[in-house]
C-alpha positions in Angstrom: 0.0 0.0 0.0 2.8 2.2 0.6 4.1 1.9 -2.6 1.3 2.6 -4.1 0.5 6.2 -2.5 4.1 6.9 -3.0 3.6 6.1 -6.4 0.4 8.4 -6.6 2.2 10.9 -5.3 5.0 11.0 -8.0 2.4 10.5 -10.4 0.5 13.8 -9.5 3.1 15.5 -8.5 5.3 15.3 -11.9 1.9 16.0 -14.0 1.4 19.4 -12.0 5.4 20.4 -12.9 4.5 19.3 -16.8 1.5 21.4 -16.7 2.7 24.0 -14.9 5.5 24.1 -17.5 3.3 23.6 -20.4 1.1 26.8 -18.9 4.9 28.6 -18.8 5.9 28.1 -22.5 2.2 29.2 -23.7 2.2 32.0 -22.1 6.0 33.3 -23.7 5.2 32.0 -26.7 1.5 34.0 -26.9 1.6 37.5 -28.4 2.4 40.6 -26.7 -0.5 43.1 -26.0 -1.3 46.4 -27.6 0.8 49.3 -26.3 -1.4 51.6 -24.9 -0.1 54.4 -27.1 -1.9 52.1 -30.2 -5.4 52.0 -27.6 -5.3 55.8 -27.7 -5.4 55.9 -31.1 -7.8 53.2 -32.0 -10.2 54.8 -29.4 -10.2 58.2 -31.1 -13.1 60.2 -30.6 -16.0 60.5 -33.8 -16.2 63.8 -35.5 -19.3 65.7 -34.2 -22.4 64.9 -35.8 -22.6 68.6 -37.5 -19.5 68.1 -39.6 -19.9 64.8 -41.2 -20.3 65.6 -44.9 -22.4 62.9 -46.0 -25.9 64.3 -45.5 -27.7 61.1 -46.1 -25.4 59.4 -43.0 -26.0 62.5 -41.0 -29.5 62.8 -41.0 -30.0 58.5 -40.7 -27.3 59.4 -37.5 -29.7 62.7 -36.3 -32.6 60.1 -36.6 -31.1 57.3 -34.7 -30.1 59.5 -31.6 -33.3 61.3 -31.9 -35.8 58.8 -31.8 -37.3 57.6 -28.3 -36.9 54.5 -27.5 -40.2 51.8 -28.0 -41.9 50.2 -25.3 -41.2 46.8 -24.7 -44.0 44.2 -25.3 -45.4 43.1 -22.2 -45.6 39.7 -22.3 -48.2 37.3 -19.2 -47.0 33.9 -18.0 -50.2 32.3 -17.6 -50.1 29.2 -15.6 -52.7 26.7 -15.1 -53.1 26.4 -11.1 -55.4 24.3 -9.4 
């Protein structure tokens, strides 16, 4: 019996170093992440509304923000109680 648990033992503990290895070498191998000088300039702000130059965009964008919102269907569970 005690060879067995000591074998156990090996077992789980050499498949926590392989994974814990494996984890290490994905991880240096992955690509780097964006710099945040690049996020500042993918995140750059929309020209105002007023100076787009396509009317037809424009007015579809006026329309969008203008419009209220619709009421959402109100829908009844109806259960069939005793």
């Amino acid at each position: 019996m005690k060879l067995y648990k000591t074998f156990l033992h090996f077992l789980l503990t050499s498949a926590s170093i392989a994974a814990f290895l494996m984890g290490w070498a994905s991880f240096a191998h992955s690509l780097k992440p964006i710099q945040p000088t690049a996020i500042k300039a993918a995140l750059a702000p929309l020209p105002p509304v007023g100076l787009a130059t396509d009317t037809s965009f424009s007015s579809r964008l006026k329309q969008f923000f203008s419009a209220s919102p619709s009421q959402p269907s109100r829908s009844r569970f109806v259960s069939r109680g005793s």
